[in-house]
C-alpha positions as CSV (number, residue, x, y, z in Angstrom):
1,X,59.2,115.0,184.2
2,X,62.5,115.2,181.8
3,X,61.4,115.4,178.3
4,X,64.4,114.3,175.7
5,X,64.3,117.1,173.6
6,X,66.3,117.0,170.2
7,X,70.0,118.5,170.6
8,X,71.3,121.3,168.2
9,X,75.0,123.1,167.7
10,X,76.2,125.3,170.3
11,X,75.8,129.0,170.0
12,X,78.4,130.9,171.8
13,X,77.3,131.7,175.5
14,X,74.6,129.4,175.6
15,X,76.9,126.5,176.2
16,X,77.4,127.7,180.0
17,X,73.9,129.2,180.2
18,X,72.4,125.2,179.1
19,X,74.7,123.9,181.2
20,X,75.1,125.9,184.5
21,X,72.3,124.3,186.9
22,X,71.2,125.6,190.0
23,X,67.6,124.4,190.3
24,X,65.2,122.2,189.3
25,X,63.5,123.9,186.6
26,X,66.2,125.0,185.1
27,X,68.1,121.5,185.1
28,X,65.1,119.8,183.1
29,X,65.7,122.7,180.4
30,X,69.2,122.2,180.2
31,X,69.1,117.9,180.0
32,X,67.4,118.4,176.3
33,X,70.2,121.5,175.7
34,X,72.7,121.0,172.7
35,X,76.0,119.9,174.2
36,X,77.7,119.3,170.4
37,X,80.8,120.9,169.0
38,X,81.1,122.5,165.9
39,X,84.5,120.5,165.9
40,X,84.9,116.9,164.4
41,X,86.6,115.5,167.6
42,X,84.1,117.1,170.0
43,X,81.0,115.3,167.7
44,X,82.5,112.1,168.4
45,X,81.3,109.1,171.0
46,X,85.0,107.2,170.6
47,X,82.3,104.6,168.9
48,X,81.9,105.6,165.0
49,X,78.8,107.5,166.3
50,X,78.4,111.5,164.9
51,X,76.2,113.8,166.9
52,X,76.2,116.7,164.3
53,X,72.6,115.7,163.3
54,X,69.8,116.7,165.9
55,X,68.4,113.3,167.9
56,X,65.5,111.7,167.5
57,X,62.9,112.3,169.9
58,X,62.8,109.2,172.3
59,X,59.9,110.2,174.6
60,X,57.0,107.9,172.8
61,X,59.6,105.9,170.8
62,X,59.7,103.0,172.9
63,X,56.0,102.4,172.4
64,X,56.8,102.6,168.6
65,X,59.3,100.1,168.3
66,X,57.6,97.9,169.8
67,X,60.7,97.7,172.9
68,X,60.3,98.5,176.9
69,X,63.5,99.8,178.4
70,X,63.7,102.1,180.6
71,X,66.8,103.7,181.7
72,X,66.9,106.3,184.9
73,X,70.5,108.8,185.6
74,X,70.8,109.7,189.0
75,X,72.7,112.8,189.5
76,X,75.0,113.5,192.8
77,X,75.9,116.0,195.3
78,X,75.3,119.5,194.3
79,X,74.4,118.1,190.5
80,X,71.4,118.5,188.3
81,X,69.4,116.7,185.5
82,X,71.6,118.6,183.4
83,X,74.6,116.9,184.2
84,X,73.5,113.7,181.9
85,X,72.8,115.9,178.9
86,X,76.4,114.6,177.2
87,X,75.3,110.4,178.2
88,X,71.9,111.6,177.2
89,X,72.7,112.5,173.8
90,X,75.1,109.7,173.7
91,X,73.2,106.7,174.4
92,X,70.0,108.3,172.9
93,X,72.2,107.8,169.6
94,X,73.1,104.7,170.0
95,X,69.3,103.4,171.3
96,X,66.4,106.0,170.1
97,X,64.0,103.8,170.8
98,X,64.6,103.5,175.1
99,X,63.2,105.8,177.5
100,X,66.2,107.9,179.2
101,X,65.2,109.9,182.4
102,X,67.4,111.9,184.5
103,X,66.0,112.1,187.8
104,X,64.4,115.7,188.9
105,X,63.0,115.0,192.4
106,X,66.5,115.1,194.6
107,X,67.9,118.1,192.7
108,X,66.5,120.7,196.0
109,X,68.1,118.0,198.2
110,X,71.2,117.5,197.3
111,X,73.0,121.0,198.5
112,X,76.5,120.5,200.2
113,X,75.9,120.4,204.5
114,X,71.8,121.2,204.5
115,X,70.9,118.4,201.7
116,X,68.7,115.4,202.7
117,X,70.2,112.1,203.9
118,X,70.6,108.9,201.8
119,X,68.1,107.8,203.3
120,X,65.6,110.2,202.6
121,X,66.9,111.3,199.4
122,X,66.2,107.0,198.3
123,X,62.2,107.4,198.8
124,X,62.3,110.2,197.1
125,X,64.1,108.2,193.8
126,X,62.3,105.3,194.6
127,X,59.2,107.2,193.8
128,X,60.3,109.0,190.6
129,X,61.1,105.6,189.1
130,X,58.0,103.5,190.1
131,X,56.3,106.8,188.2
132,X,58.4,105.9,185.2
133,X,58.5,102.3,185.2
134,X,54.5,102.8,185.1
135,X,54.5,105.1,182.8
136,X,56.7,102.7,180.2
137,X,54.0,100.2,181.1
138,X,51.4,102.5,179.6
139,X,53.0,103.7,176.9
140,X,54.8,100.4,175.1
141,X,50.7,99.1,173.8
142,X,52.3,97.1,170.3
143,X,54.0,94.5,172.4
144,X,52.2,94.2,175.7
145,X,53.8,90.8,176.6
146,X,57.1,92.3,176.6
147,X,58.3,93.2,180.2
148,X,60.1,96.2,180.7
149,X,63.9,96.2,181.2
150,X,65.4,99.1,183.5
151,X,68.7,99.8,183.8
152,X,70.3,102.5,186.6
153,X,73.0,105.1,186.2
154,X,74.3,106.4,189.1
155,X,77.2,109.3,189.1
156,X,79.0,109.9,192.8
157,X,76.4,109.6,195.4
158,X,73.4,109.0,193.1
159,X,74.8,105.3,192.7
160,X,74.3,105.0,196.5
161,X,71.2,106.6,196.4
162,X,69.8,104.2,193.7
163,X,70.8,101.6,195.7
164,X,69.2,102.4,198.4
165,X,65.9,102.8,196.1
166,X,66.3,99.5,194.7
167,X,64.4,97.6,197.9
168,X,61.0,99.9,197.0
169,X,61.3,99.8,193.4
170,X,61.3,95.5,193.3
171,X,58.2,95.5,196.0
172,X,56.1,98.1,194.3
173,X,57.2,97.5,190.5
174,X,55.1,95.1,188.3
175,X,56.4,91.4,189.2
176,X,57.8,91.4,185.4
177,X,59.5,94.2,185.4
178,X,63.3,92.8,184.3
179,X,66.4,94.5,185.9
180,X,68.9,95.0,183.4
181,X,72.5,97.1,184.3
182,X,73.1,98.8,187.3
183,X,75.9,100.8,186.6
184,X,78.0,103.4,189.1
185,X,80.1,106.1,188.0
186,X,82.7,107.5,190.7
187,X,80.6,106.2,193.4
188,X,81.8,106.0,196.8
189,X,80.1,102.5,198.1
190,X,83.1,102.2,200.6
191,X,82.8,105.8,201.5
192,X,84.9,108.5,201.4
193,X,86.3,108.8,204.9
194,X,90.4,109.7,204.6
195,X,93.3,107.7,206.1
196,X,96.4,109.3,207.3
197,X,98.1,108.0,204.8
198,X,96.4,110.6,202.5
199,X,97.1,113.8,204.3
200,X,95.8,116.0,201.6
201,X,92.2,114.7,201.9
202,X,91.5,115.0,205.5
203,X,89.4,118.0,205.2
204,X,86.5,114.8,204.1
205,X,86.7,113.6,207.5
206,X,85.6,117.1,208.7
207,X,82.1,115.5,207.2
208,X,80.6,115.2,210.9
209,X,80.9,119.0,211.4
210,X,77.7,119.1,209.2
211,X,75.6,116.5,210.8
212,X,74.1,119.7,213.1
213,X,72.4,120.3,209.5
214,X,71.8,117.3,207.5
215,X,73.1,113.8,207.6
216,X,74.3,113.4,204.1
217,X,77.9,114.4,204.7
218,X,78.0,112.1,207.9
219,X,76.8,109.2,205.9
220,X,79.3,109.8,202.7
221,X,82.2,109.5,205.6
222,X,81.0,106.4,207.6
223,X,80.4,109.2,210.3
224,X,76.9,108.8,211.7
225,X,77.2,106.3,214.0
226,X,75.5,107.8,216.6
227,X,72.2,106.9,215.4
228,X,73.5,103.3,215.4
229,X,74.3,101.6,212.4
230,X,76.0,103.5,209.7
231,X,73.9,103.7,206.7
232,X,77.0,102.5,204.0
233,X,77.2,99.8,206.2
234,X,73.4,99.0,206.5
235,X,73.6,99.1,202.5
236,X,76.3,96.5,202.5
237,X,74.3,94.2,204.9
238,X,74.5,90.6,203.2
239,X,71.2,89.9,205.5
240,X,69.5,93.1,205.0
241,X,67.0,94.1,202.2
242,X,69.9,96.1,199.7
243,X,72.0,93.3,198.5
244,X,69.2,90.6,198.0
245,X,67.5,93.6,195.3
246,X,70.7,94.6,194.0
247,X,71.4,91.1,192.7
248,X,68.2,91.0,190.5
249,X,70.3,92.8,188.3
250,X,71.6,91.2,185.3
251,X,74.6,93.0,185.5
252,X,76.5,95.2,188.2
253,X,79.5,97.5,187.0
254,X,81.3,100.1,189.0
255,X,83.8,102.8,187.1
256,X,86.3,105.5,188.7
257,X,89.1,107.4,188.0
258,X,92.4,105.9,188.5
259,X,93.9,109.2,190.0
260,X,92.9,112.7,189.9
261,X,89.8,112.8,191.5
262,X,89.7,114.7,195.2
263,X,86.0,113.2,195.9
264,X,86.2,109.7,195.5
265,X,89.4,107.7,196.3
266,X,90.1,105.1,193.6
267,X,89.1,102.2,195.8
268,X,85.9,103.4,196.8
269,X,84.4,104.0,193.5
270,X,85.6,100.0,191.9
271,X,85.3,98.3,194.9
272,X,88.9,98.0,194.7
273,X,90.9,97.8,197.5
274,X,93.9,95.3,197.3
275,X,95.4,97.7,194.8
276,X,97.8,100.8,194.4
277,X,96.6,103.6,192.1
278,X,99.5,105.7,191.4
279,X,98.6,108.7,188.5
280,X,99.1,106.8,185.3
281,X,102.5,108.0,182.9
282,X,101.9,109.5,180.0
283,X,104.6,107.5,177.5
284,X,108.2,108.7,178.5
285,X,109.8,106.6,175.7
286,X,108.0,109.1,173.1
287,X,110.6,110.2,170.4
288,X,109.2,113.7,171.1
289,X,109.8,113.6,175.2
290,X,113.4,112.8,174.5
291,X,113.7,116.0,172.3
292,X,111.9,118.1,175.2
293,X,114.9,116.2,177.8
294,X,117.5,117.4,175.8
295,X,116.0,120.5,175.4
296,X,115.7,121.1,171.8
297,X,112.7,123.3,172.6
298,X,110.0,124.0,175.1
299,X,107.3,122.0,173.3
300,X,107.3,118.1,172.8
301,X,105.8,115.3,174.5
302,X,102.6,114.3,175.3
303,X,100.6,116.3,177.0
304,X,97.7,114.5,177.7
305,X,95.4,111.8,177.1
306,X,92.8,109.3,178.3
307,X,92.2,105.7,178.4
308,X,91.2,102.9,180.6
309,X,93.8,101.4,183.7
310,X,92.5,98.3,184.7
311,X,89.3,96.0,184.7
312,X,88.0,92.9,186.6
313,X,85.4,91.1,187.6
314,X,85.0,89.7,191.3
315,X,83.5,85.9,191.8
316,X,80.9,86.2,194.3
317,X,81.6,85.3,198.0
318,X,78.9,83.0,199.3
319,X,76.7,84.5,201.6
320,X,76.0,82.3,204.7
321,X,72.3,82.2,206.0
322,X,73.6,81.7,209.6
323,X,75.9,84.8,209.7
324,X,74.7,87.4,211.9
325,X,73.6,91.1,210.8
326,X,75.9,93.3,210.6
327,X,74.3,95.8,212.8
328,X,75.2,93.6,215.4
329,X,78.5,93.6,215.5
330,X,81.2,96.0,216.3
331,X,82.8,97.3,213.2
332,X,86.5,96.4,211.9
333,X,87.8,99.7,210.7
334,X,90.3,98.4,207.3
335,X,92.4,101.1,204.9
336,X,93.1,99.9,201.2
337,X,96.6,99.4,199.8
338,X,97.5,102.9,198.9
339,X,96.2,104.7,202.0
340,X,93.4,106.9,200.2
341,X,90.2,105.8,202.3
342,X,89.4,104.1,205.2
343,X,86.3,101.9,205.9
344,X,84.7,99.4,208.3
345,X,85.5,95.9,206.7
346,X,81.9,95.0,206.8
347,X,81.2,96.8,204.0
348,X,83.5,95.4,201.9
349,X,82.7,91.9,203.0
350,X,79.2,92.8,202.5
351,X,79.4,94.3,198.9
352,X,82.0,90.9,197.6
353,X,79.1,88.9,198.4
354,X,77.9,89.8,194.3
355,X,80.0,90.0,191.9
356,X,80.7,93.6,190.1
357,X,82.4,94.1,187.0
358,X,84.8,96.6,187.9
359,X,86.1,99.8,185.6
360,X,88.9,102.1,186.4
361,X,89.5,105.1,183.4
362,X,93.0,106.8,183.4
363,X,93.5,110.5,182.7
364,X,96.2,112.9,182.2
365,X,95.3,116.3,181.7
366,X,96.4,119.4,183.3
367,X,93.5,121.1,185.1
368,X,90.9,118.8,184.8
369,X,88.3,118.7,186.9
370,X,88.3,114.7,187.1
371,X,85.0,113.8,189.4
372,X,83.1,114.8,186.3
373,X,84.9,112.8,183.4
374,X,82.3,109.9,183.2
375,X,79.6,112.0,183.2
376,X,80.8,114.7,180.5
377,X,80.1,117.7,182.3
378,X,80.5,120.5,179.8
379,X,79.9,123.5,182.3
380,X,83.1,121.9,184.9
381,X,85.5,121.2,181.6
382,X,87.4,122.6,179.3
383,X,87.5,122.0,175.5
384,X,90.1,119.2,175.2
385,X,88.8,117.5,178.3
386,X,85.4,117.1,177.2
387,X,86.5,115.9,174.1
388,X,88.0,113.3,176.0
389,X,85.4,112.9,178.0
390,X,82.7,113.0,175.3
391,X,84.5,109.6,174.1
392,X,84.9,108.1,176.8
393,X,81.1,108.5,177.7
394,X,80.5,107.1,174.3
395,X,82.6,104.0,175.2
396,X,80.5,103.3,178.5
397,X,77.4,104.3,176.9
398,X,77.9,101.8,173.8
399,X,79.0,99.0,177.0
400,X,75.3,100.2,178.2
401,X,73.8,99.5,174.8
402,X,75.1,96.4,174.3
403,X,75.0,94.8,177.8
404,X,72.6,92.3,176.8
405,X,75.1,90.8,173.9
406,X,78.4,91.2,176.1
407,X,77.7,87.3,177.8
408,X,79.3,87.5,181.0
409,X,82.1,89.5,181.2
410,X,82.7,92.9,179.4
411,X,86.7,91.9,178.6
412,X,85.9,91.7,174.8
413,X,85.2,95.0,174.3
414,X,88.5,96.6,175.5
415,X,92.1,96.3,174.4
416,X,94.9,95.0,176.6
417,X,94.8,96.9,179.6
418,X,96.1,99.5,181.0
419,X,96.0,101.4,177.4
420,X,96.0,104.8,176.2
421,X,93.1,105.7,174.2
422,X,93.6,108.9,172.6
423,X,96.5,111.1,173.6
424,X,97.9,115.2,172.3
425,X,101.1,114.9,171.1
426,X,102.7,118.1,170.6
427,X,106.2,117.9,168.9
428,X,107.8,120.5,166.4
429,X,107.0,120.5,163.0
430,X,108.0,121.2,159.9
431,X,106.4,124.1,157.6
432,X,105.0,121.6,155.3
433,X,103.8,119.6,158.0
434,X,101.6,122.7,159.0
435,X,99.9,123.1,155.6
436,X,95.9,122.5,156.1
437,X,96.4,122.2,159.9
438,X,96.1,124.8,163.3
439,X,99.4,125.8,164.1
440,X,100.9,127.5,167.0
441,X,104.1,129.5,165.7
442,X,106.1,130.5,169.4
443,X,109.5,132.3,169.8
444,X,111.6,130.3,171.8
445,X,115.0,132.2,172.1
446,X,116.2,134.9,170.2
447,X,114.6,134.7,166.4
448,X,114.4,130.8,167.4
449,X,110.5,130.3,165.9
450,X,108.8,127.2,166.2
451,X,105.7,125.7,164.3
452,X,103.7,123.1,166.3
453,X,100.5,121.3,163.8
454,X,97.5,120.7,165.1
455,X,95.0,118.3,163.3
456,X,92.3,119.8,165.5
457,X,91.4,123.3,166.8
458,X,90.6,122.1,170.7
459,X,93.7,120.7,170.3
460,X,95.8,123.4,169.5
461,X,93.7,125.7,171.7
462,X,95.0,123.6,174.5
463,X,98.3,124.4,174.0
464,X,97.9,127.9,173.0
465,X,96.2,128.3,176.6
466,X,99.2,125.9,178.3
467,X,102.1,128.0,177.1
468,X,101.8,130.7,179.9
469,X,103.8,134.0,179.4
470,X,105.5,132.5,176.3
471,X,104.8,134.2,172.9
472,X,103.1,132.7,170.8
473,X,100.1,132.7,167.7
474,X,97.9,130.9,166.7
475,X,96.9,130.3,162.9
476,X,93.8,128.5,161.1
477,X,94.3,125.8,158.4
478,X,93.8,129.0,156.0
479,X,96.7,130.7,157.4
480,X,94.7,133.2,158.9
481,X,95.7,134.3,162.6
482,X,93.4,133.7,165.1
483,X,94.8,134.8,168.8
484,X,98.0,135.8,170.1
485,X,99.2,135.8,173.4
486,X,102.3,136.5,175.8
487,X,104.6,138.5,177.2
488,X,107.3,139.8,174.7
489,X,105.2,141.9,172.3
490,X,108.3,142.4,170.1
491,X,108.9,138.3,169.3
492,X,105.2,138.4,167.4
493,X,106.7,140.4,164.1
494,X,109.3,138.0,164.0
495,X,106.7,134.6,164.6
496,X,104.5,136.5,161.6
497,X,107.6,137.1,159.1
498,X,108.7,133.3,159.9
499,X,105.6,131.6,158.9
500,X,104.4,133.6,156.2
501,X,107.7,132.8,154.8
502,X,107.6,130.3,152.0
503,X,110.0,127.2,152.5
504,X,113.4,127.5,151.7
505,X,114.0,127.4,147.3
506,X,115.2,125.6,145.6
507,X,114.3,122.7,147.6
508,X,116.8,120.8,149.4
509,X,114.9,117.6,148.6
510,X,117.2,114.9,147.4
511,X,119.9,117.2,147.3
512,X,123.3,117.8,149.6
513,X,122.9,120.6,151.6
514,X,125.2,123.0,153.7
515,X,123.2,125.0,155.8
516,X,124.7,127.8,158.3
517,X,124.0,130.3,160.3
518,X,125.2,133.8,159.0
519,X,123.5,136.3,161.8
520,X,121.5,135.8,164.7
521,X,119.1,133.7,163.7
522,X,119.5,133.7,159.9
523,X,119.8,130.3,158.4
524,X,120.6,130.1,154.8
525,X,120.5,126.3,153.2
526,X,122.9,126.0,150.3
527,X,122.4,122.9,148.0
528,X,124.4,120.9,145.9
529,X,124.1,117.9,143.7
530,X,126.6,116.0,144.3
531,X,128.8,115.1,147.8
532,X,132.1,117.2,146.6
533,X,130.5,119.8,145.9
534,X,128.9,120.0,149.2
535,X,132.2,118.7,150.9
536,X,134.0,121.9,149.2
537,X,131.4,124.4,150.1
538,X,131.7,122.9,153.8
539,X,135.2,123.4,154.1
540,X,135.8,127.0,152.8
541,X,133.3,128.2,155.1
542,X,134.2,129.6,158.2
543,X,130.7,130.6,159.9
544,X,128.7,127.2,162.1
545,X,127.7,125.1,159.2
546,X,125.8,121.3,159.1
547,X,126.2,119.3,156.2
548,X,123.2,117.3,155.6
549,X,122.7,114.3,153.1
550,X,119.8,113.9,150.2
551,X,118.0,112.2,153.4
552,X,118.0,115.1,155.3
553,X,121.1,113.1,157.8
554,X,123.4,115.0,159.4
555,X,126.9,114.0,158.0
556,X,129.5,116.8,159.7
557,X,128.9,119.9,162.1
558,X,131.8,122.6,162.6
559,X,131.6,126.1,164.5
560,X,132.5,126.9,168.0
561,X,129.0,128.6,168.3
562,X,126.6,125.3,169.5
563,X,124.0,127.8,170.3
564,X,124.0,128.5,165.9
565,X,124.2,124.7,165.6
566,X,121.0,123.8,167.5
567,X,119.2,126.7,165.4
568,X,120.6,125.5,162.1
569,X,119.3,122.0,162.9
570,X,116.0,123.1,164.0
571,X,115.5,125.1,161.2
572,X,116.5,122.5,158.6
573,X,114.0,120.4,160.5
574,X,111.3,123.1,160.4
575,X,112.1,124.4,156.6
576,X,113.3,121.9,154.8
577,X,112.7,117.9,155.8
578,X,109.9,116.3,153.3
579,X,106.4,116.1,154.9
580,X,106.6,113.4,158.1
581,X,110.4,112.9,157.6
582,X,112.8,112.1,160.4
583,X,116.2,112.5,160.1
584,X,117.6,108.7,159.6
585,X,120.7,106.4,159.2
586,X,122.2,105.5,155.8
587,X,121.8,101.8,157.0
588,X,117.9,102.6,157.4
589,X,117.5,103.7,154.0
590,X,116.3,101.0,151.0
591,X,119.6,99.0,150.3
592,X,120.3,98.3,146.5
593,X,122.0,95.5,145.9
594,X,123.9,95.1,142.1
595,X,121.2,92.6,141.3
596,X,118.9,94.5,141.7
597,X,120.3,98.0,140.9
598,X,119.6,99.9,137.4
599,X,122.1,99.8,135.1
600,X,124.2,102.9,135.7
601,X,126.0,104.6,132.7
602,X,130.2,105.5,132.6
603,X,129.3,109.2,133.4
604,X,126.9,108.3,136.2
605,X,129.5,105.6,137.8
606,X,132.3,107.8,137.4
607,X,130.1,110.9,139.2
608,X,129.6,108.0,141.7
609,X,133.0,108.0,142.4
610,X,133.5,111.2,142.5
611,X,130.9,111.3,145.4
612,X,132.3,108.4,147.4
613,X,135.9,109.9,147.0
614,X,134.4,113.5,148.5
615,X,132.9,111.5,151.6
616,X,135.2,109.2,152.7
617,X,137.5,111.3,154.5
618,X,133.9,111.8,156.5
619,X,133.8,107.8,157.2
620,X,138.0,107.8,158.1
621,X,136.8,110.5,160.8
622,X,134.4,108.2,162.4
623,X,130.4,109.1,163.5
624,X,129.5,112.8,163.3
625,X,130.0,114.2,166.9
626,X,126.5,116.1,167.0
627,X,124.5,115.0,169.7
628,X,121.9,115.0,167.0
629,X,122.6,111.4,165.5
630,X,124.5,108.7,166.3
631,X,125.6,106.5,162.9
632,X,127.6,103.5,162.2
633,X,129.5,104.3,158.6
634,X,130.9,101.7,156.8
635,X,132.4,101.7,152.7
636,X,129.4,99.6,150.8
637,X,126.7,101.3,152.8
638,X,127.6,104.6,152.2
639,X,128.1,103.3,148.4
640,X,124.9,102.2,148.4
641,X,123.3,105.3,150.1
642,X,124.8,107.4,147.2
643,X,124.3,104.9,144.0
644,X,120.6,105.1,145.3
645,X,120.4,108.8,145.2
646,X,122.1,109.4,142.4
């Protein structure tokens, strides 16, 4: 049986090795395996919870605390105990005290074309858990009166197979046995059977090719009704045994991926199919995708990020006693709103009949391998996704934990849906924004270097790895340089001699500043105390020049070179902007009224004057013309702006 052993740190290779399953013995090794990151984002559930520290053994524990729950993970298709060692670790965190079990017995049955049926593969569960369920009985002695409580896990087809255990379980199970959650992830209760209105997932109805070898495939795709009636449909039967032990449970949830995941259309896995499920948006509206539209630079945006995109709960349709079985009756082939599967509308008639709360996550992540997201498969993921996916198993895990608090209806727990739970936005950042943080310095254009901050290192090995042929390095928090990559081998001297570079002296910080462009690539900032001084220095200068303001504003832009202007501004940006600064209007800044200005001396008021005389041929010639900024000016702001500085 799986033994919950305590979970280490990762060493290197061993994270595929622990995680890699192929058989059975080798699957209940790797469900105790270490699946924590030596990063802070990876050790995190998304609920407060820190898995740096080894867990607690939890196979007697439940005896100990005096508490029976029991708490079985059935695996799917082609998967292994192994799969649950991320919700294992997870929810052992969050309750050391249950009994977690990832089921062993199906693992040599569950091979793509030559596994066992549903069917089959049911008695097989069925048994495992009775074992379980008997052994919880013997093990819990403090509080014999206490029943036990199980709860069921279910990822892809192991939800239908649990479902299908359920009947044998109830009959042979001790009549006090309580029946907590019964929770799905990605499961395909109205199959998975393509429409043509999804042309790209037809090869699932191929399914009934590999009935010649097993029934399993056949039974996925609503395909085996040649040995009468198909099983999904038997499963959904409001008169047979499946429903009637399915609502013993407490609680019934269902959770899917909104888009993304080639397996399971969105419909089948929530029950959901009145609905559209388009791939959810990461936010256009970002400050940093409208820099990437206008093309100041290759990076910008966000990238990716997870969250949930929707959530219900169905009211239970009454089930009539006089209604006949539905293995009598010809089948009504229905397809859901946005074409993705098609399925005999018994089933869906059948599984309304109880009420399910029902889940749907959102991701957006280049790459990911989505079928596995609710389960936290480390071996299928990369770094950032299973930091994404390591929360939002946490999340589900905690809903778990807490199921018998939550009342009726999990809506509590979330925020207003659809939301966005964590996102990677990458946008271009100044040099002291990159103090203490992983940066990736790239070359964009000729000598055109640009720093992007990282609070994380998954984070910024994501978009180290997304950048393609572009060069590009990336550095530690210490400054130290960890990889390079790319295809211009000559643009990495000029990315090194740009970052180590210290930021422009004497600091433009409160200061006017003129900064041009006097080579390719070569921005100098000049700065100047007061506005006529800056005004002059703009003036007799013939080379492309920006005149910027103590708040970092651009005021005037001249040169016929725009190519120098978009380096000078992006430099200015990258060098010389205070920490988290964004260029902003005079009429943002903090007005000071004469009330409530200090008292200002002749010399200060007369410099004052000076100023606002050196700027106001600026305010005569109307908003700067950069596409940069667009300002309003008028007299007693810009008087206010400079009394304020100065």
């Amino acid at each position: 049986w799986l033994k919950l052993r305590p979970l280490g740190p990762w060493r290197g290779a061993d994270r595929e090795s622990a995680m890699s399953g192929d058989n059975g013995d080798s699957g209940r090794d790797r469900a105790g395996s270490s699946s924590s990151s030596s990063n802070a984002s990876v050790g995190d559930n998304g609920c407060g919870q820190s898995f740096g520290e080894p867990m607690a053994e939890a196979t007697s524990s439940a005896a100990a605390h005096g508490q029976r729950v029991l708490v079985v993970f059935a695996h799917g298709m082609a998967g292994c105990a192994g799969d649950w060692a991320t919700w294992l670790e997870c929810l052992g965190a969050l309750r050391p005290q249950w009994r977690l079990r990832a089921l062993v017995s199906m693992e040599p049955h569950v091979k793509p074309i030559i596994g066992k049926g549903l069917d089959e593969l049911a008695v097989l569960a069925a048994e495992e858990i009775l074992e379980e369920v008997r052994q919880a009985e013997i093990e819990a002695t403090d509080d014999a009166d206490e029943p036990v409580t199980l709860h069921c896990v279910g990822h892809s087809m192991g939800g239908l197979v649990l479902r299908a255990a359920m009947p044998a379980v109830f009959r042979e199970a001790p009549p006090t046995m309580r029946a907590g959650t019964f929770l799905t992830l990605a499961t395909p209760h109205l199959g998975i059977q393509a429409s043509w209105g999804a042309p790209e997932s037809m090869w699932r109805n191929l399914s009934r090719v590999g009935r010649i070898w097993s029934n399993q495939l056949p039974q996925l795709a609503v395909q085996d009704t040649s040995s009468g009636t198909p099983f999904l449909v038997a499963l959904s039967d409001p008169q047979g045994e499946y429903l009637p032990a399915l609502d013993r449970f407490q609680r019934r949830a269902c959770v899917t991926m909104a888009h993304g995941d080639f397996v399971i259309p969105t419909a089948s896995g929530c029950i959901w199919a009145d609905r559209a499920w388009p791939k959810p948006e990461l936010d256009a509206g970002h400050p940093s995708r409208q820099r990437r539209r206008r093309g100041r630079g290759r990076g910008g945006g966000i990238m990716a990020g997870w969250g949930f995109e929707a959530m219900a709960r169905n009211q239970a349709l009454p089930r009539p006693s006089e209604v006949a079985s539905v293995g009598s009756r010809e089948l009504s082939w229905m397809t859901c709103q946005d074409g993705a599967v098609t399925f005999p509308r018994q089933i869906l008639d059948g599984l309304q009949t109880t009420s399910w709360e029902r889940l749907v996550v959102r991701l957006n992540i280049p790459g990911a391998t989505t079928h596995v997201f609710l389960i936290g498969k480390r071996s299928d993921q990369s770094e950032l996704e299973h930091c994404f996916s390591r929360a939002c198993v946490g999340q589900l895990a905690s809903m778990l934990a807490k199921s018998d608090e939550l009342g009726d209806a999990l809506e509590g727990i979330f925020p207003e849906l659809p939301c966005w739970m964590r996102t990677l936005d990458v946008r271009e950042s100044s040099r002291r924004e990159c103090e203490g943080r992983w940066v990736v310095a790239t070359e964009e254009g000729l000598g055109m270097v640009a720093l992007y901050a990282f609070a994380e290192e998954v984070e910024a090995n994501f978009y180290f790895d997304s950048m393609g042929a572009t060069a590009r390095i990336l550095f530690d928090p210490k400054r130290q340089e960890m990889r390079y990559g790319g295809a211009n081998l000559a643009s990495f001297s000029t990315i090194r001699a740009v970052f180590e570079r210290s930021p422009y002296e004497p600091s433009s910080e409160g200061r006017w500043t003129v900064a041009t462009e006097e080579g390719s690539g070569n921005v100098q900032l000049y700065t100047y105390a007061s506005a006529s001084e800056a005004m002059s220095s703009f003036q007799t200068r013939s080379s492309s020049r920006i005149l910027f303001n103590p708040l970092g504003v651009e005021m005037r832009c001249r040169g016929w070179n725009r190519l120098a202007l978009s380096t000078i501004r992006r430099t200015f940006a990258r060098e010389a902007l205070p920490l988290g600064s964004l260029p902003m209007s005079p009429r943002l800044s903090p007005a000071i009224s004469p009330s409530t200005s200090p008292a200002t001396s002749p010399a200060a008021t007369s410099a004052a004057d000076g100023a606002i005389g050196g700027i106001m041929d600026l305010v005569a010639e109307g908003p700067p013309r950069s596409p940069m900024t667009r300002w309003e000016w008028d007299e007693p702001t810009v008087q206010t702006c400079l009394v304020g500085q100065m």
